[in-house]
N, C-alpha and C positions, 0 to 999 in steps of 0.2 A: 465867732460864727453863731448862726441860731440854732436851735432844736428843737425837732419837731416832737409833737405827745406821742403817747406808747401806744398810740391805736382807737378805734372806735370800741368801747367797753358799753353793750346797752342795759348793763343790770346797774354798771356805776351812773351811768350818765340819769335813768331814771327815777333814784333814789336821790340824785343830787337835784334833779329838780323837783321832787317832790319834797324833799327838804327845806329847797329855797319857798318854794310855796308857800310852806308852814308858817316860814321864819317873816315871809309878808306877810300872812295874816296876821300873826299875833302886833305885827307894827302899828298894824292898820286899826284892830280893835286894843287898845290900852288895859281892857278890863281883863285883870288876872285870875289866878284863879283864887287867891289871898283878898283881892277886893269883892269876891264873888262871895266868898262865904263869910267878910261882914257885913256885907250888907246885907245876904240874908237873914246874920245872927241878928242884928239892927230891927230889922223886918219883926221879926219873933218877940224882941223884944219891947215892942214898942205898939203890939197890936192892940185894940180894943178886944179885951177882954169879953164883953158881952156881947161883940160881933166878931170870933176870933177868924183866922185865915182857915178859909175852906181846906180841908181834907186836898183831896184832887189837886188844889193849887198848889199846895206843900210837896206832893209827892212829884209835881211836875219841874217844881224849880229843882230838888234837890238829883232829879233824874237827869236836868240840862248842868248842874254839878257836876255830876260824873262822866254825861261825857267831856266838860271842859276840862278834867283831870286825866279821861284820856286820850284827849288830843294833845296834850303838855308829854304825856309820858312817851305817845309815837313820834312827838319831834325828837325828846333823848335818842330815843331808838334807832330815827333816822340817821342823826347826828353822827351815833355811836356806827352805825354799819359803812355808813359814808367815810369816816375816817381810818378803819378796817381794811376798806377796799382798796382805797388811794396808798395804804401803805404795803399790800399785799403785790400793787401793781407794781409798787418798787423793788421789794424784793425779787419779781419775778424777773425785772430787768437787769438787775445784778446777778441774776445765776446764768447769763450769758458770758460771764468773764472768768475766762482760761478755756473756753469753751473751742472749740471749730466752726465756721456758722461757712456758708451761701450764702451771700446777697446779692441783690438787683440794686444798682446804683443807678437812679437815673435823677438825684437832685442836688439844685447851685441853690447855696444858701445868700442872700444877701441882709448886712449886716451896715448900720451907717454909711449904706452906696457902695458896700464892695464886697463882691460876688468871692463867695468860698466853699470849691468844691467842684466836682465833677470832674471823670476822666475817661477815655476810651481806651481798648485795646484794638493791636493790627498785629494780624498775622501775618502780613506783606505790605511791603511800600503802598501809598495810597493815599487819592486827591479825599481830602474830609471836607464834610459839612457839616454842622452844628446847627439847630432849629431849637431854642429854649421859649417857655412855654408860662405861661402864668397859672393860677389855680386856678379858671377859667377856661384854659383850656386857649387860652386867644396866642398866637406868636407873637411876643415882644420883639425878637432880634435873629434874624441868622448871621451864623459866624464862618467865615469862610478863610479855615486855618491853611487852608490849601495841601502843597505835598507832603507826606508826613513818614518818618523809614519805620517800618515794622517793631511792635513793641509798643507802652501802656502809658498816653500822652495826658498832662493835664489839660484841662479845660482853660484858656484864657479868656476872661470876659472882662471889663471894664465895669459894668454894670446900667452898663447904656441902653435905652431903646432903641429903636429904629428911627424913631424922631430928632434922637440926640439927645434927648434928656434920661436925668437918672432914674432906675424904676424904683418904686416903692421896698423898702425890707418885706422879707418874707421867701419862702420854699416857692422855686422855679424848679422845673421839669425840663429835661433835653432831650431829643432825638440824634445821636449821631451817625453819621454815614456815610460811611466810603464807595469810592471808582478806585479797583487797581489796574483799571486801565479797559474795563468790557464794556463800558460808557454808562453803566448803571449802575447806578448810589443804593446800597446795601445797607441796613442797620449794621455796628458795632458792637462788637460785644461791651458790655459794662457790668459786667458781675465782678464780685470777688469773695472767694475765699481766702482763709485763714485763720488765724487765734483772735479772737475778743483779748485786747488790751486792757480796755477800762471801758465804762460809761459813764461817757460825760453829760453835763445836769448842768442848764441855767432855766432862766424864770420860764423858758418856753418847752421844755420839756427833757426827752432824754437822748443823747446819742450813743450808738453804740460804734467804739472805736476799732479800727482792723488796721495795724502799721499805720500809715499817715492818710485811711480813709476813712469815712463817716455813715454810716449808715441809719436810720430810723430802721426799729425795731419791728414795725409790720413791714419791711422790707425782705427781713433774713426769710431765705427758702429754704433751708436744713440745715440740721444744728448737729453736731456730733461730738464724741469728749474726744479731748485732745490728751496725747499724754500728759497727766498731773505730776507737778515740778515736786508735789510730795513725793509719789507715788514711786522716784528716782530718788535709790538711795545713795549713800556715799560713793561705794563702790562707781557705782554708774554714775556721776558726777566725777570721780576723780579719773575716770578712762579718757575725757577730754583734756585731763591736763598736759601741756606739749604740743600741742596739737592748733595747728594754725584754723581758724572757721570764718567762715562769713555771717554774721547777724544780721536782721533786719533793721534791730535799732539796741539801745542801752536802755539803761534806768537810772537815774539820778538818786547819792544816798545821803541825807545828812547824820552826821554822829558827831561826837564830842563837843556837842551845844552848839551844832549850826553849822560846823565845817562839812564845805561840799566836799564831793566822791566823783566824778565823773564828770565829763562837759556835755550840754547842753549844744552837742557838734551837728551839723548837716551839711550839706552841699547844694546847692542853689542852680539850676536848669539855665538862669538870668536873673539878670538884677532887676531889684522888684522890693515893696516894700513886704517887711517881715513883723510879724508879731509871734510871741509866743507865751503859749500857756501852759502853766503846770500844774498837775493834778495827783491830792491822795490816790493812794491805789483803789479805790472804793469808789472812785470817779469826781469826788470833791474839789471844783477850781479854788485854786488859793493863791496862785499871782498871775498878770498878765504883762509880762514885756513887751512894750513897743521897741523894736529895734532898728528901726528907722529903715531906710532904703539900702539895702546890700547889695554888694556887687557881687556877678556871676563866680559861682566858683564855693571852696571851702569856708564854711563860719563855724563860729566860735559863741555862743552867747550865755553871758554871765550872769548868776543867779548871788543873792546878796544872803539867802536864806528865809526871806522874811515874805511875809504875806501881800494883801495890796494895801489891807491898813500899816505896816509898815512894821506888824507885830513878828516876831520869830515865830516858824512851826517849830513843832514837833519831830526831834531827830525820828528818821525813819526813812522810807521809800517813795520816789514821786516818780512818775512819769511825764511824760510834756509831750506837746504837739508845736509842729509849729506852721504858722498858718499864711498865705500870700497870697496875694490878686491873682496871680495865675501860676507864676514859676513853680516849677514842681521840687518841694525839699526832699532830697533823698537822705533819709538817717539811716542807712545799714553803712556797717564800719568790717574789716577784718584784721585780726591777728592773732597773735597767741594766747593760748588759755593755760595761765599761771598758777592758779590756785580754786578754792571751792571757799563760799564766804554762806553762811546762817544770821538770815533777817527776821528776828519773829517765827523761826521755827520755818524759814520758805529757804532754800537751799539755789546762788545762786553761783554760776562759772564767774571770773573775775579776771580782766583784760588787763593791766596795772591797776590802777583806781576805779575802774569801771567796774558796774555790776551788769551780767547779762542775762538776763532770764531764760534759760536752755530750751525751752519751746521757740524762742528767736531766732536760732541758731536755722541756717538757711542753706548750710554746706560744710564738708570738712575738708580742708586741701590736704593731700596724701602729699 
């Protein structure tokens, strides 16, 4: 999938082009500031003694010196504040993770021709329509999913126009809206809350993860802390054990140089083509499984331990996504909680092999 940047920033966006400005000028004039003062030393050296350089003229070149020295020294400057900011902005996107966030979901990301993302909620049975939208503002497609029973459907798009051909990659926008039956087509809800998983990061920016949705971070409408998985201690970790729960999803663990912990499981809406990506807990992708076209129902998909160069990670903790043209993957699992496992000092419940991160945890059956 793609991602979108972390927002309109006009102090960063400023600086960055008055940086790049700089960095044309000095392209465009060759002369440094190292060729400036020998050819001034040259100059001095080489004057007619009995007709030497004017006064006035000296003080004028060595004062277009100085500013050429500080014009060199405000592109550092710029340089320096520009690389600050961009790393500041990162940071700030990462203290979204373990977090509670609101968001407004209303975009289908398309990616080599296939649309990933988008979903409605119904709080009763109800005929839908779908109107997605270009960054222009123009309708590309409406999708007419028709009846649809109550509760939180993905978006299926193909990634077609209205003409029949493929739209370009890039962030599309949807309207969805329901009749349950008054003859009048209603927005949808599309918000969701929950805990921040990860953010996830490719060349196009940042996403912030919620269970198996995606959001852009000038999306989120309030942020709240969630309970911290430090913040629970043993005690209150080991009150779950015995105790049957429902989760949202797992966490994948490697240990003893590369041996998996957990599956990479879901359950599939329909069959539909699947890919899946796994990511540091810090949001870093590091492999992308194609898993070709699965069929409706429970999978299983298999991780080698290794990266997409083919190198081994780092035993430790990964999370995944898993991603399809439309079919909706469900990864909440339920059963018994067996024991308490410490990864790097984060404390998690454990399903047989599985790790689950206790902020996941979505119910406890009595």
């Amino acid at each position: 999938m793609t991602v979108s940047s972390t927002g309109y920033n006009p102090s960063l966006t400023a600086i960055s082009n008055s940086y790049q400005d700089a960095l044309a000028s000095e392209e465009k004039d060759p002369l440094g500031r190292e060729a400036f003062l020998t050819m001034l030393v040259a100059q001095l050296q080489n004057q007619d003694p009995l007709n030497p350089m004017d006064g006035t003229d000296f003080t004028a070149q060595l004062a277009q010196f100085s500013q050429l020295e500080a014009q060199f020294n405000t592109n550092d400057t710029l340089a320096s504040m520009l690389t600050e900011l961009q790393h500041q902005g990162d940071e700030n996107v990462n203290d979204y993770i373990g977090k509670n966030i609101l968001g407004a979901v209303n975009s289908i990301e398309v990616t080599d021709g296939e649309a990933v993302g988008g979903f409605y909620s119904l709080e009763a049975a109800s005929d839908v329509i779908i109107t997605i939208y270009d960054k222009a503002g123009q309708e590309v497609r409406t999708l007419y999913p028709g009846q649809k029973t109550a509760g939180t459907h993905a978006i299926e798009w193909d990634g077609m126009g209205t003409d029949g051909s493929g739209v370009l990659d890039g962030s599309y926008t949807y309207v969805a809206r329901g009749n349950t039956g008054s003859g009048e087509y209603l927005p949808l809800d599309t918000t969701i809350s929950g805990r921040v998983d990860a953010v996830i990061r490719d060349g196009n920016g940042d996403y912030i993860q919620v269970g198996d949705v995606f959001l852009r971070p000038e999306d989120v409408l309030k942020v709240w802390e969630a309970t911290s998985v430090s913040a629970l201690d043993t005690t209150d970790l080991l009150n779950y054990i015995g105790k049957e729960v429902d989760a949202a999803t797992n966490v994948l663990q490697l240990k003893d140089g590369g041996t998996l912990y957990g599956e990479i499981a879901f359950t599939l809406a329909d069959t539909d083509l699947v890919q899946v990506q796994i990511f540091t807990m810090d949001g870093q992708l590091v492999r992308t499984i194609d898993a070709g076209t699965l069929d409706e129902g429970a999978q299983v998909v298999g991780w080698d331990g290794q990266d997409d160069t083919g190198a081994p990670v780092p035993d430790g903790v990964y999370s995944y996504q898993v991603l399809s043209q439309g079919a909706y993957a469900d990864r909440s699992l339920t059963g018994e909680i067996d024991g308490v496992a410490y990864v790097d000092g984060i404390g998690y419940l454990t399903m047989g092999e599985t790790l689950i991160y206790p902020a996941a945890i979505t119910g406890i059956r009595q």
